[in-house]
N, C-alpha and C positions, 0 to 999 in steps of 0.2 A: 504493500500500500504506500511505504513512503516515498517510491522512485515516481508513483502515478499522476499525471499532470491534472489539475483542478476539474479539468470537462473529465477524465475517467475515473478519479473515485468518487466512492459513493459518501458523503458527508451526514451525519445523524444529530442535528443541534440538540441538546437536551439540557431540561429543566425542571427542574424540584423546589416544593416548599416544605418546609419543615415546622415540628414542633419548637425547633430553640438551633441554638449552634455548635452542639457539643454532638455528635456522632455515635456514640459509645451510651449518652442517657437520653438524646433525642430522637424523636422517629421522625422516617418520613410518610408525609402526608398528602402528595400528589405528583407525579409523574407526566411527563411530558417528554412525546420526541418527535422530529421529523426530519427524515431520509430525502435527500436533496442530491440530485447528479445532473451536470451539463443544464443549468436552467430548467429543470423540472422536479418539482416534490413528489417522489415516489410514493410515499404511504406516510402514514404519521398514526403513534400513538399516544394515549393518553389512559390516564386513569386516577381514582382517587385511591386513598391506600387507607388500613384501618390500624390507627397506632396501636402500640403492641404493651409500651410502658406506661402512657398517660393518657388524661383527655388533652384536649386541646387547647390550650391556655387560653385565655380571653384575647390578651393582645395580639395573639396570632391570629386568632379570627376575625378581628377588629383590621389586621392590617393585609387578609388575605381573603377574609370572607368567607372560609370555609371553616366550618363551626362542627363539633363532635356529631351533632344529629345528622351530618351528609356523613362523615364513614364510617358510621357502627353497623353500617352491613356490606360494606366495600371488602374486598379480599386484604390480607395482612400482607407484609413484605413479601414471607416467603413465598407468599404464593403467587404475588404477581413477579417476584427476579425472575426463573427460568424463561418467562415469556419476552420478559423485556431483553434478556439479554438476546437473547433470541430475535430478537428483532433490531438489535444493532449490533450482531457480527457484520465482522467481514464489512465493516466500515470505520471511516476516522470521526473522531467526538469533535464538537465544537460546542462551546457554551462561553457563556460572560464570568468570568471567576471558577473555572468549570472543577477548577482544583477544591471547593467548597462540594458543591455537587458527587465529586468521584470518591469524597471521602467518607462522606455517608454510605452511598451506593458500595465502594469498596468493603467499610465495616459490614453491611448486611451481607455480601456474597460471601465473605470469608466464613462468617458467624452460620450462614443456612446450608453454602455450597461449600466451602471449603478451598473459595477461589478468589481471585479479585480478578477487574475489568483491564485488559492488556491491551487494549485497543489504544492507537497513536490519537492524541488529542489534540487540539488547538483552542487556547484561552482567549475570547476577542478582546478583553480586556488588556493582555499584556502586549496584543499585538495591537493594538489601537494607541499602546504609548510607545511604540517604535514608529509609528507612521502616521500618526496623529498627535503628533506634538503641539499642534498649534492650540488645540483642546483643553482647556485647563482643568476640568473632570471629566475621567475617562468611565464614568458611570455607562450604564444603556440608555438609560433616561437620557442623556448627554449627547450620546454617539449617535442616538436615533435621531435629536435634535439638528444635528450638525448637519444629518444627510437629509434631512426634509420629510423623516419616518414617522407615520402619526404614530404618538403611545402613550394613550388615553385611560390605559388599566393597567396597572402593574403588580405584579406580585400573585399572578397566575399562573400557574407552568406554562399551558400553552401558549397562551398571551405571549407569555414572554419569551418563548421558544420562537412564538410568528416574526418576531420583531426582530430578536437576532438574528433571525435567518437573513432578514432583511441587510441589516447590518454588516454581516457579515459577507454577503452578494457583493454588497458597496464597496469592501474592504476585496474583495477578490479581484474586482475593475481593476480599482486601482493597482494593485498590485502586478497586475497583466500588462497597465501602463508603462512597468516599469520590467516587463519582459521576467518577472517569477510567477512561474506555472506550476512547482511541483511543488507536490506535498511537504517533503522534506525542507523546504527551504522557507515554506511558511513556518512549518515549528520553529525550527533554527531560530527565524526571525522574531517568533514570541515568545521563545526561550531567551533571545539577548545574543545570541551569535549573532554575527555580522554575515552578510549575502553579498555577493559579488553583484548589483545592482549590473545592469547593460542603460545602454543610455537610454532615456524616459523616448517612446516610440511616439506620444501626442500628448494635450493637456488635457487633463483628467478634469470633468465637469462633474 
C-alpha cells in the first residue's frame, strides 16, 4: 500500500466519539468510516456502540448529542471490531488526530482480539501543519474553514468523517500540485520527514 499512488489506494477516513479521553476506562460510543478511491466513496460505515464500563456522562451528551437511551440496545465493542475491521483492511487510515482514535480502537482489539490495527495511516492534522502553515489553528473546524467546507455539526462520527474527507481531497490537490502522488510520501510528510518537493506544476486554487 505504501508504494500506491493517491488515485490507486483505497483510503478509509475514520471517526469516533467517546465517553472521556483515557482509553483503558473510556468506551467508545460511535463509529464512523468511509472508503474513498480515485474521487469516488466506495461504501461507508457507521454505527453506534453500547459502553461496556459506564453510562454516558452528561457532558458528552450535551457536546455530542448522543445520550445513554440511543445505545443500551446498540451492539458492544466487541461485537461490532471484527466487522469494522473488516471493512477497513487492505486500506490506508486517514483521520484528524487519528492517533487519539487508533488508541482507543487499538486498546479494544488487543483486549477482544488479541491484535491491534496495522494499517499505514495518515493524521490531516499533522499534515495540515506541514503544508498549511499559513493557518494559525490546524483544528477541522479551521481547515474546513480555510477551504470553503461547510461544518455546521460537529462532534459526530460521521459528520465529521464527511468533512475530512473533504478536507483531506483538498489536501490531496494540493499536494499533486506539487507532483506527491504516493502514499508513502504523504506519511513521511505528516510524520515531519522532508519530501523531495519537484517544482509546483500550477497555482493551486
Amino acid at each position: 500500500m505504501y508504494n500506491l499512488t493517491t488515485d490507486e489506494a483505497v483510503f478509509t477516513v475514520i471517526d469516533i466519539e467517546t465517553t472521556g479521553f483515557n482509553p483503558e476506562h473510556n468506551d467508545i460510543i460511535e463509529i464512523a468510516a468511509i472508503k474513498y478511491q480515485g474521487n469516488i466513496i466506495l461504501d461507508k460505515y457507521w454505527t453506534l456502540v453500547k459502553p461496556q464500563y459506564e453510562l454516558i456522562p452528561e457532558h458528552i451528551s450535551r457536546l455530542t448529542g448522543i445520550t445513554t437511551a440511543m445505545v443500551i440496545d446498540q451492539p458492544t465493542i466487541d461485537e461490532v471490531l471484527p466487522e469494522f475491521l473488516n471493512f477497513i483492511d487492505n486500506t490506508v487510515l486517514v483521520g484528524h488526530n487519528i492517533r487519539f482514535d487508533l488508541s482507543f480502537l487499538n486498546n479494544k482489539t488487543k483486549t477482544y482480539l488479541g491484535k491491534t490495527i496495522k494499517n499505514p495511516f495518515i493524521c490531516t492534522d499533522h499534515l495540515a501543519r506541514k503544508i498549511l502553515s499559513d493557518i494559525d489553528s490546524k483544528s477541522l473546524a479551521n481547515i474546513a474553514k480555510h477551504f470553503n467546507i461547510p461544518f455546521t455539526r460537529q462532534h459526530r462520527a460521521m459528520y465529521d468523517a464527511e468533512v475530512n474527507l473533504k478536507v483531506f481531497i483538498k489536501m490531496l490537490h494540493f499536494l499533486e500540485d506539487y507532483n506527491v502522488f504516493k502514499v508513502i510520501d504523504i506519511i513521511k510528510l505528516s510524520e515531519g520527514k522532508k519530501v523531495n518537493y519537484r517544482d509546483k506544476r500550477k497555482r493551486y486554487v
